[in-house]
FILUM-91457 format. One record per residue (C-alpha): residue number from 1; residue in three letters; chain; z, y, x. Coordinates in Angstrom, 3 decimals, padded with zeros to 6 digits. Layout:
BEGIN
r num=NUM	residuo=ALA	cadena=A	pz=Z	py=Y	px=X
...
This chain:
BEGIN
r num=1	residuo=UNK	cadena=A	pz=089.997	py=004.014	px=157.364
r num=2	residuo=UNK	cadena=A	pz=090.009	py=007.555	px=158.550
r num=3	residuo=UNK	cadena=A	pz=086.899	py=010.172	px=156.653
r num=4	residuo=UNK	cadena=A	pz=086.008	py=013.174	px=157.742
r num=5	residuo=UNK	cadena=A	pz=085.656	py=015.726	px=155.558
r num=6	residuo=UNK	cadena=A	pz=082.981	py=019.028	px=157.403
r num=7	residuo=UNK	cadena=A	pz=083.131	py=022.272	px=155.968
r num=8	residuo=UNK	cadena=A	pz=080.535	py=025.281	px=156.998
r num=9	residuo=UNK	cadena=A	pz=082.445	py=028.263	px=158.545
r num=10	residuo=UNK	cadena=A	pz=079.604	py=030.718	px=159.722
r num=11	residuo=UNK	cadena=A	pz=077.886	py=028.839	px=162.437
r num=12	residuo=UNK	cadena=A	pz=080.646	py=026.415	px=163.209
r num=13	residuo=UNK	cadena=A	pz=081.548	py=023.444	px=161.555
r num=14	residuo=UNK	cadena=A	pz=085.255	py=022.509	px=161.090
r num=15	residuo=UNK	cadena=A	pz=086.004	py=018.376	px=160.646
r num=16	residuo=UNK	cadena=A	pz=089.362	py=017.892	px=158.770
r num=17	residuo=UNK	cadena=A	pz=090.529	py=013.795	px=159.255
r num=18	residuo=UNK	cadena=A	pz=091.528	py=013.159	px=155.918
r num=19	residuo=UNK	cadena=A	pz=094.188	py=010.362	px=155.805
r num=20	residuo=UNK	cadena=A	pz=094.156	py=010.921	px=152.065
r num=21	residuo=UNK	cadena=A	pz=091.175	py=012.484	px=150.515
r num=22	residuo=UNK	cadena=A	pz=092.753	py=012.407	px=146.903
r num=23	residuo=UNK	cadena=A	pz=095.041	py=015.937	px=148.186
r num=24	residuo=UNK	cadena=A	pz=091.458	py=017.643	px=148.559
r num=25	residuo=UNK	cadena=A	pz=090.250	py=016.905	px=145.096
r num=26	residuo=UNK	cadena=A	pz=091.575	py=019.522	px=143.047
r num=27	residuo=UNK	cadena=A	pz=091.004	py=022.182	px=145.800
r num=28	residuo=UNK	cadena=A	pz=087.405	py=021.416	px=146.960
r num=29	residuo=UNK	cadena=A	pz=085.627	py=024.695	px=144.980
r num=30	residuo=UNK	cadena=A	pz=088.733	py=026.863	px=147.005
r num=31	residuo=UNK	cadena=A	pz=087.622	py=025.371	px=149.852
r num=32	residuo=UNK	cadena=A	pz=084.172	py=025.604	px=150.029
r num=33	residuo=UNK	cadena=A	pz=083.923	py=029.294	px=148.047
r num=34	residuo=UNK	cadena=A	pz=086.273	py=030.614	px=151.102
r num=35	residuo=UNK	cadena=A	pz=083.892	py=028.874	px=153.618
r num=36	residuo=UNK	cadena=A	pz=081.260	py=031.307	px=151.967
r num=37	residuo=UNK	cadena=A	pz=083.227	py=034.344	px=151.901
r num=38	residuo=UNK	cadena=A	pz=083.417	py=033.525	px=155.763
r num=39	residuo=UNK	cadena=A	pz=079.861	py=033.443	px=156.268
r num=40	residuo=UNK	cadena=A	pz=079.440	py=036.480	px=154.569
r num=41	residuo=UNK	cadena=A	pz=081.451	py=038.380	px=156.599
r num=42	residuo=UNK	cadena=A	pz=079.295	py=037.782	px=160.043
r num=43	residuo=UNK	cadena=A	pz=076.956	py=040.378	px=160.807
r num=44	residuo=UNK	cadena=A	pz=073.340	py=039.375	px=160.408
r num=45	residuo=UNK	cadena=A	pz=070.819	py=037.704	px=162.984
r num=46	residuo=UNK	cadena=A	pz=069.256	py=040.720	px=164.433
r num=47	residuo=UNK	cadena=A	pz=071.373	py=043.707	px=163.500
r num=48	residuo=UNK	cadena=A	pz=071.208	py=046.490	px=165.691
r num=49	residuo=UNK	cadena=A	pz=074.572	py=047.482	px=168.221
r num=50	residuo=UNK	cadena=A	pz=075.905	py=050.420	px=168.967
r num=51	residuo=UNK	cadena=A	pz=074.672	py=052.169	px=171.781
r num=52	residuo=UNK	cadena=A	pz=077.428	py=052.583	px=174.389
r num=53	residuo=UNK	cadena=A	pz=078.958	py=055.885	px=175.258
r num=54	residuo=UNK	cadena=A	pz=078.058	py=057.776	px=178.294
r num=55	residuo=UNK	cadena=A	pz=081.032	py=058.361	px=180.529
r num=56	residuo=UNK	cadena=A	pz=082.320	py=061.831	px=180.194
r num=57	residuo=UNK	cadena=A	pz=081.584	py=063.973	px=182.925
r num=58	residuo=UNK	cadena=A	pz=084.220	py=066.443	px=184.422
r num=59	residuo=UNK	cadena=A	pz=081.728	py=069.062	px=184.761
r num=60	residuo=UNK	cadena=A	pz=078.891	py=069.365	px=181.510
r num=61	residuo=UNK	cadena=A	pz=075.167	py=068.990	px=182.966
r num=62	residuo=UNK	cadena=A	pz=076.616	py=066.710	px=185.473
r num=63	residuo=UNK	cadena=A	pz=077.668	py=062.821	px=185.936
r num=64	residuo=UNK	cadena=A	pz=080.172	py=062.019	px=188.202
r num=65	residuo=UNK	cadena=A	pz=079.729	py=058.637	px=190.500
r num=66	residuo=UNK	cadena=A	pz=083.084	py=056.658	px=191.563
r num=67	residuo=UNK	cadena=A	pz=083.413	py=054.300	px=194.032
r num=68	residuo=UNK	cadena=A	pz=086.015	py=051.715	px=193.013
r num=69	residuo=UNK	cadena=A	pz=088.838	py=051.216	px=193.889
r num=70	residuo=UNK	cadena=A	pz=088.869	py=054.421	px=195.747
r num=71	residuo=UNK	cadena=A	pz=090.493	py=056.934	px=193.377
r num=72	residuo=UNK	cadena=A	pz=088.182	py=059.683	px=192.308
r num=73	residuo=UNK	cadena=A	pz=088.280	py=063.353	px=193.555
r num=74	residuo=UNK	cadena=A	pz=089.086	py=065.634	px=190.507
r num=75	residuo=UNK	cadena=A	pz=086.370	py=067.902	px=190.001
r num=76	residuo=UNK	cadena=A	pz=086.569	py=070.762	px=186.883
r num=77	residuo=UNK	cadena=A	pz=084.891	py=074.035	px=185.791
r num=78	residuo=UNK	cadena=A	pz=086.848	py=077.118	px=187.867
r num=79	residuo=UNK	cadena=A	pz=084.728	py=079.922	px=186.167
r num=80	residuo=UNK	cadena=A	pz=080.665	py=080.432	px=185.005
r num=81	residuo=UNK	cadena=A	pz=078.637	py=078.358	px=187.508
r num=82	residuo=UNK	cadena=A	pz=081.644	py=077.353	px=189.990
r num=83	residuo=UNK	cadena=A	pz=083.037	py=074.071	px=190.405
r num=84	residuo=UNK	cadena=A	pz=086.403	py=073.192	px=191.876
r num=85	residuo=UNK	cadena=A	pz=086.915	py=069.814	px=193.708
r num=86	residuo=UNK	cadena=A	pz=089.966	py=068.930	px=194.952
r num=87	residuo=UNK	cadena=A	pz=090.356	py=065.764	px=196.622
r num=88	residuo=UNK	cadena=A	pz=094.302	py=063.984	px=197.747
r num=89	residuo=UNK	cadena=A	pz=092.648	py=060.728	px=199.391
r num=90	residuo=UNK	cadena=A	pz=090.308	py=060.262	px=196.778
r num=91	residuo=UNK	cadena=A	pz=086.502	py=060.596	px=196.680
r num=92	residuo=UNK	cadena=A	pz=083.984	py=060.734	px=193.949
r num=93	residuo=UNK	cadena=A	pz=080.373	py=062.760	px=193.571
r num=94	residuo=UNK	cadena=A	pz=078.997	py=065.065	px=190.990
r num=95	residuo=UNK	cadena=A	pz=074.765	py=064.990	px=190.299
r num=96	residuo=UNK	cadena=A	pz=072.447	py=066.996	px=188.430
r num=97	residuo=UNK	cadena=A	pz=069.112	py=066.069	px=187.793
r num=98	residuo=UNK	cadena=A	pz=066.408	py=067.976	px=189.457
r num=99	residuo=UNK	cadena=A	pz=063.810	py=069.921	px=186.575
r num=100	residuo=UNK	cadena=A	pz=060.467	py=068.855	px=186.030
r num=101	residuo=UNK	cadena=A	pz=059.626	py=072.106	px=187.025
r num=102	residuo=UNK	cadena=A	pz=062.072	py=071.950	px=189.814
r num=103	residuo=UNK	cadena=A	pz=060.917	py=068.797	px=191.875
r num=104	residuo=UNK	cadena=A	pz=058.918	py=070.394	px=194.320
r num=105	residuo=UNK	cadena=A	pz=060.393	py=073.982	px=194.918
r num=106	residuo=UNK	cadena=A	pz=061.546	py=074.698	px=198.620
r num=107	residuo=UNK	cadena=A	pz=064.570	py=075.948	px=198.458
r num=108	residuo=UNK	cadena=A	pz=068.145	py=075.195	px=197.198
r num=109	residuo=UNK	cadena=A	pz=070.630	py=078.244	px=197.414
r num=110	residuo=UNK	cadena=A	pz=074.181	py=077.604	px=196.438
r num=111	residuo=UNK	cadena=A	pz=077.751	py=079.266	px=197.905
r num=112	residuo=UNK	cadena=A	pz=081.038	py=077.129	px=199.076
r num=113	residuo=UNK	cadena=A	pz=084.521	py=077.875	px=199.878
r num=114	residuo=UNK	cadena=A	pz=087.212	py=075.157	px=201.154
r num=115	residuo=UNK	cadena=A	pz=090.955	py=075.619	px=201.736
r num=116	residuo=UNK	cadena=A	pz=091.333	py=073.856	px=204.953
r num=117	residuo=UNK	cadena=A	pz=088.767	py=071.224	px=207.098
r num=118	residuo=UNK	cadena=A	pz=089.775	py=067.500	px=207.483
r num=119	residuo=UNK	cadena=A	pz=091.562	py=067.646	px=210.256
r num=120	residuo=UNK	cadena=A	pz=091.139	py=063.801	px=210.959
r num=121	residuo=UNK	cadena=A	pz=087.712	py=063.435	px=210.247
r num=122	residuo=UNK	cadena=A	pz=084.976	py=062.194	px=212.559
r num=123	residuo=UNK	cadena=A	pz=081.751	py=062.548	px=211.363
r num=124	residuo=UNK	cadena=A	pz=080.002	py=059.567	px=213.280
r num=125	residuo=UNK	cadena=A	pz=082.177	py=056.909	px=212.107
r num=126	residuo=UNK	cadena=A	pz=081.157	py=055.429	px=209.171
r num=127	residuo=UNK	cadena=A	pz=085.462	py=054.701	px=208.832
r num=128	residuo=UNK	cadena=A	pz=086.412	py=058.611	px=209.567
r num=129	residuo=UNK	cadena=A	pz=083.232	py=060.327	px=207.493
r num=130	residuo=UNK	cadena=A	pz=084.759	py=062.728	px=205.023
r num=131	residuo=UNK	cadena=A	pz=084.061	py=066.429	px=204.892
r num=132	residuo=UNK	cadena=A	pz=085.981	py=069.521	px=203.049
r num=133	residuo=UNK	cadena=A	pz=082.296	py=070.193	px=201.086
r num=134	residuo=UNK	cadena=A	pz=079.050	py=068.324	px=201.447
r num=135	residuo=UNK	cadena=A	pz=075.708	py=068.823	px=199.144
r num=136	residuo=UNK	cadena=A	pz=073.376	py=066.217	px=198.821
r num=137	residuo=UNK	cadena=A	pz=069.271	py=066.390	px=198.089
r num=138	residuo=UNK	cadena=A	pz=068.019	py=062.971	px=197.056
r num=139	residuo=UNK	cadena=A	pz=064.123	py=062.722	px=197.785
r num=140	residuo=UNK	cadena=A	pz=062.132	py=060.364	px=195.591
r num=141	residuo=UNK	cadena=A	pz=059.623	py=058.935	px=192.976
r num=142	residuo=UNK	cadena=A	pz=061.574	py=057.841	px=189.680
r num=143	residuo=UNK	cadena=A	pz=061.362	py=055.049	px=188.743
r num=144	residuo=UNK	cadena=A	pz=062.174	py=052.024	px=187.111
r num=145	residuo=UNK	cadena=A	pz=064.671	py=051.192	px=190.028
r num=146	residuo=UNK	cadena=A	pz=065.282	py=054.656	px=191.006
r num=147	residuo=UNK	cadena=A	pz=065.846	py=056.632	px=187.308
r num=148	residuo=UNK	cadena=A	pz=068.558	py=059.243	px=187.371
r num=149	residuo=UNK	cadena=A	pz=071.544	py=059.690	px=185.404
r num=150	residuo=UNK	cadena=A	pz=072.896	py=056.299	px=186.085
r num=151	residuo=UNK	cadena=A	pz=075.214	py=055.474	px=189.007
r num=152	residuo=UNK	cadena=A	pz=074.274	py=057.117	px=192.291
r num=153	residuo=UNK	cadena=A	pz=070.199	py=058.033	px=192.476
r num=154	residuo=UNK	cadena=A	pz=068.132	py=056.554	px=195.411
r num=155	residuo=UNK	cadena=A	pz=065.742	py=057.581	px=197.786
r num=156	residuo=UNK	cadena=A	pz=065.568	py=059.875	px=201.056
r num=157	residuo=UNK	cadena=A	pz=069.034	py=061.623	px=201.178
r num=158	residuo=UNK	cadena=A	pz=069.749	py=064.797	px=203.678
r num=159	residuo=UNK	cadena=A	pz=073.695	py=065.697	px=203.522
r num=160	residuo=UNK	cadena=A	pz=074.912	py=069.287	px=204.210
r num=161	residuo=UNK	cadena=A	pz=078.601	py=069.375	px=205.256
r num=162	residuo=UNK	cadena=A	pz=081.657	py=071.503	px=206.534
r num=163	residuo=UNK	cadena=A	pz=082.675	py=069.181	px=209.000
r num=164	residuo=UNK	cadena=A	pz=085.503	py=069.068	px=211.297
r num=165	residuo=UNK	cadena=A	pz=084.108	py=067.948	px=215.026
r num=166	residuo=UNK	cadena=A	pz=080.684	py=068.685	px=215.503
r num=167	residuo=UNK	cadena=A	pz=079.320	py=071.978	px=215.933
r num=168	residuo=UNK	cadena=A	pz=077.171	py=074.291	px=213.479
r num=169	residuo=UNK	cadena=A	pz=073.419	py=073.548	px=213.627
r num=170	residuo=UNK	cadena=A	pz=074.133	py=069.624	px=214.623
r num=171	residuo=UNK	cadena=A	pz=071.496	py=067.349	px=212.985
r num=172	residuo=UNK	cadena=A	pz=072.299	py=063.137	px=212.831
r num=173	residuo=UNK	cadena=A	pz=072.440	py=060.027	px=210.539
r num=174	residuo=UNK	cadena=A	pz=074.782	py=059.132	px=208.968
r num=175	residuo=UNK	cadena=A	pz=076.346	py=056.641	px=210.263
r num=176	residuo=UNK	cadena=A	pz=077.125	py=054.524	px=206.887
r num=177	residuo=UNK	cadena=A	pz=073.831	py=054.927	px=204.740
r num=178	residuo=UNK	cadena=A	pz=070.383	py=054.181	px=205.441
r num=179	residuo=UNK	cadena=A	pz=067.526	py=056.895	px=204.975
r num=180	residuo=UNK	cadena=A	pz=070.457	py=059.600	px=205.099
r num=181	residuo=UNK	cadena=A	pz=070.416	py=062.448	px=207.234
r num=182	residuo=UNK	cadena=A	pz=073.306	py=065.289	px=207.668
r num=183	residuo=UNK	cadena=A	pz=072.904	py=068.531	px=208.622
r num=184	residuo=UNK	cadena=A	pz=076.194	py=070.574	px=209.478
r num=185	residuo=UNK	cadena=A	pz=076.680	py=074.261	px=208.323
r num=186	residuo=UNK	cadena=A	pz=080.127	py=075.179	px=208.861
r num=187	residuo=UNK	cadena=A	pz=082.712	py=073.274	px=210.998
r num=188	residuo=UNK	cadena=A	pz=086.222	py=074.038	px=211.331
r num=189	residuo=UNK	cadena=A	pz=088.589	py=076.398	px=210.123
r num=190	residuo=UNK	cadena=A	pz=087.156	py=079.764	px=210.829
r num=191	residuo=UNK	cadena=A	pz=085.850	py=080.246	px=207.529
r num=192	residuo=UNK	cadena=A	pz=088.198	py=078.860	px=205.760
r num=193	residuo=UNK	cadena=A	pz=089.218	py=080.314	px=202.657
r num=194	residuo=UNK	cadena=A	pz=085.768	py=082.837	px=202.409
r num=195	residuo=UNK	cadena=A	pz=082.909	py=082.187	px=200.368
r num=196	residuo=UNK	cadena=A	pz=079.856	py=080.987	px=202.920
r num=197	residuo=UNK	cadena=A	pz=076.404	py=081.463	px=200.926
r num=198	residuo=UNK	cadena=A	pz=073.695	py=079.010	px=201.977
r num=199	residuo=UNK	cadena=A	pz=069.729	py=079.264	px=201.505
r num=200	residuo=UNK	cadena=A	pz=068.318	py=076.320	px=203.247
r num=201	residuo=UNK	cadena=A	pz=064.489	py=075.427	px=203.203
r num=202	residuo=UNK	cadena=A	pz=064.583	py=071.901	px=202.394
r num=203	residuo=UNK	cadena=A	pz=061.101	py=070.970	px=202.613
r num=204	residuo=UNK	cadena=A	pz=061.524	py=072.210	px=206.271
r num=205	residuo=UNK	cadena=A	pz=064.451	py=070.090	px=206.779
r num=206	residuo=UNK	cadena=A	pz=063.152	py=067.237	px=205.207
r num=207	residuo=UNK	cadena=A	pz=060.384	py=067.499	px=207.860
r num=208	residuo=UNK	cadena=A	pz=062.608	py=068.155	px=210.541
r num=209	residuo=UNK	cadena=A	pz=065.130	py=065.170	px=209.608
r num=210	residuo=UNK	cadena=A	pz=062.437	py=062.353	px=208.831
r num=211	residuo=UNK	cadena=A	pz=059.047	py=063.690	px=210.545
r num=212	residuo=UNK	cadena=A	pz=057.258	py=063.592	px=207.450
r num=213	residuo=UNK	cadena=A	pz=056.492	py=065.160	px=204.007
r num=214	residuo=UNK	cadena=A	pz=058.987	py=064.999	px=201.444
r num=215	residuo=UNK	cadena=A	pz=058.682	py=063.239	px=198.054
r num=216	residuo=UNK	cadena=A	pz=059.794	py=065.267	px=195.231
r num=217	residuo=UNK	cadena=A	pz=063.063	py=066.382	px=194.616
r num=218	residuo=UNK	cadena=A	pz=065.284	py=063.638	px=192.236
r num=219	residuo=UNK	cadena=A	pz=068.491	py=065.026	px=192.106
r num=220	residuo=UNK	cadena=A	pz=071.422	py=067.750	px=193.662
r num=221	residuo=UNK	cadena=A	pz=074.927	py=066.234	px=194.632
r num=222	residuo=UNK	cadena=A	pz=078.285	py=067.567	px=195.495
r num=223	residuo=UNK	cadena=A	pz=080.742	py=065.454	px=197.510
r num=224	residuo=UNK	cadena=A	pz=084.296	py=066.674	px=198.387
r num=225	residuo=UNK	cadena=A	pz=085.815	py=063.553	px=199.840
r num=226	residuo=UNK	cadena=A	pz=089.228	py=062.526	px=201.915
r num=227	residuo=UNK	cadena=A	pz=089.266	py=059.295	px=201.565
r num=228	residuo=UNK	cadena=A	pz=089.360	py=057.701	px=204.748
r num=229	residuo=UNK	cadena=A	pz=091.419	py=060.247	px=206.082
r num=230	residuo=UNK	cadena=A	pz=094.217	py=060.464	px=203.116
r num=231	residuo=UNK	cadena=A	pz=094.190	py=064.470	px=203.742
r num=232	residuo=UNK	cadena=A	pz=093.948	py=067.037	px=200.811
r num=233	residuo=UNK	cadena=A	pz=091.535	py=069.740	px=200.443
r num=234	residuo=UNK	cadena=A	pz=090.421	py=071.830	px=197.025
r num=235	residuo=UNK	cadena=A	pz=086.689	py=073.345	px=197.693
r num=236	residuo=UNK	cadena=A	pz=084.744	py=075.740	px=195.480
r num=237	residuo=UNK	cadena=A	pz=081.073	py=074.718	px=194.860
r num=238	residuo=UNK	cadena=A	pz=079.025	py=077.833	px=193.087
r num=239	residuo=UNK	cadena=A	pz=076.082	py=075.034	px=191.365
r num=240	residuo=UNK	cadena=A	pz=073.005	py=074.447	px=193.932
r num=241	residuo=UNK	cadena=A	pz=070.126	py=075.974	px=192.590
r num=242	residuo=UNK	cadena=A	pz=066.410	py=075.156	px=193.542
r num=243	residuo=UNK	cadena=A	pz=063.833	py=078.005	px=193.310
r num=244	residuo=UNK	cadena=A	pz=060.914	py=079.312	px=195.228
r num=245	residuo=UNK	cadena=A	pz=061.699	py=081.202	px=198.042
């Protein structure tokens, strides 16, 4: 007859056949002192975890979203208050949490330089979209399904680009994202290479874009992006800043 003998290993419980139980008999206190050394060792019912790391950002006061598989553009510090993106078929996007204080001033002011357009690009396919420099203003209420500083923020979204086709001044969706509108600034190679300083009322745009008033500001983004056309560009970004007038 085959016995069983059970002995206690944390939460599990181990069943040895025992064809002889006579080989256990000098070795049972061995046995069951190791099975409580092994309980021991587990951590207690209740004991708090770590907390897990924030990715590091590229750029401090900023978190960078990815969007696997898609390698990300490779953004870095190029002096105080200027950020350098420079994208080889990759795309990836820097934001910044608007202030407290900041949510509801009118205007962001920031300065941009790129090294060439995207020759390729075609900003009303949602398969051709990328653009040499793009800024982003996400429009919301936080909350529980819309809190900052994890992943990409949502809400109303107005885009301003250096595009490639479409002429200075042209307003439209865009034509992969919902609640997303995309106003162009600069387009083509003319300016290439110079610093362009922007001031843009974007309460006014907001109102201009959706026909309505806009929610507070929830965060600023920066997008240098080539992946859909595989092209390289490096763009300088000095940081968007919201103030009064």
């Amino acid at each position: 007859m085959v016995k069983l003998l059970w002995i206690p290993l944390g939460f599990f419980l181990i069943f040895a056949p025992l064809e002889n139980p006579a080989i256990f008999s000098g070795n049972k206190d061995k046995l069951l002192f190791g099975a409580k050394m092994e309980f021991a060792q587990l951590p207690p019912l209740g004991s708090p975890q770590e907390k897990p790391k924030e990715p590091e950002s590229p750029v401090k006061g900023w978190w960078e979203v990815k969007y696997f598989p898609v390698a990300p553009t490779h953004y870095s510090k190029a002096g105080k208050g200027i950020i350098k993106a420079e994208s080889r078929g990759s795309r990836s996007s820097l934001f910044k949490a608007a202030g407290e204080k900041e949510r509801n001033l009118p205007v962001l002011a920031w300065g941009w330089k790129v090294s060439n357009s995207i020759r390729s690009a075609i900003e009303t396919k949602k398969d051709r979209f990328d653009a040499a420099a793009r800024v982003m203003v996400v429009f919301g209420k936080e909350g529980f399904l819309k809190r900052v500083g994890k992943g990409e923020p949502s809400g109303f979204k107005i885009e301003y680009i250096w595009a490639t086709r479409l002429p200075k001044g042209h307003l439209f969706d865009h034509p992969g994202e919902a609640n997303c509108k995309v106003f162009v600034l600069e387009s083509g190679e003319a300016k290439a290479g110079q610093w362009v300083n922007i001031a843009r009322n974007i309460q006014k745009d907001f109102k201009s874009a959706f026909g309505t008033e806009p929610p507070p500001v929830l965060a600023i983004g920066i997008q240098t992006d080539t992946d859909h056309s595989n092209e390289m560009v490096t763009s300088f970004y000095s940081e968007p800043v919201l103030k009064k007038k």
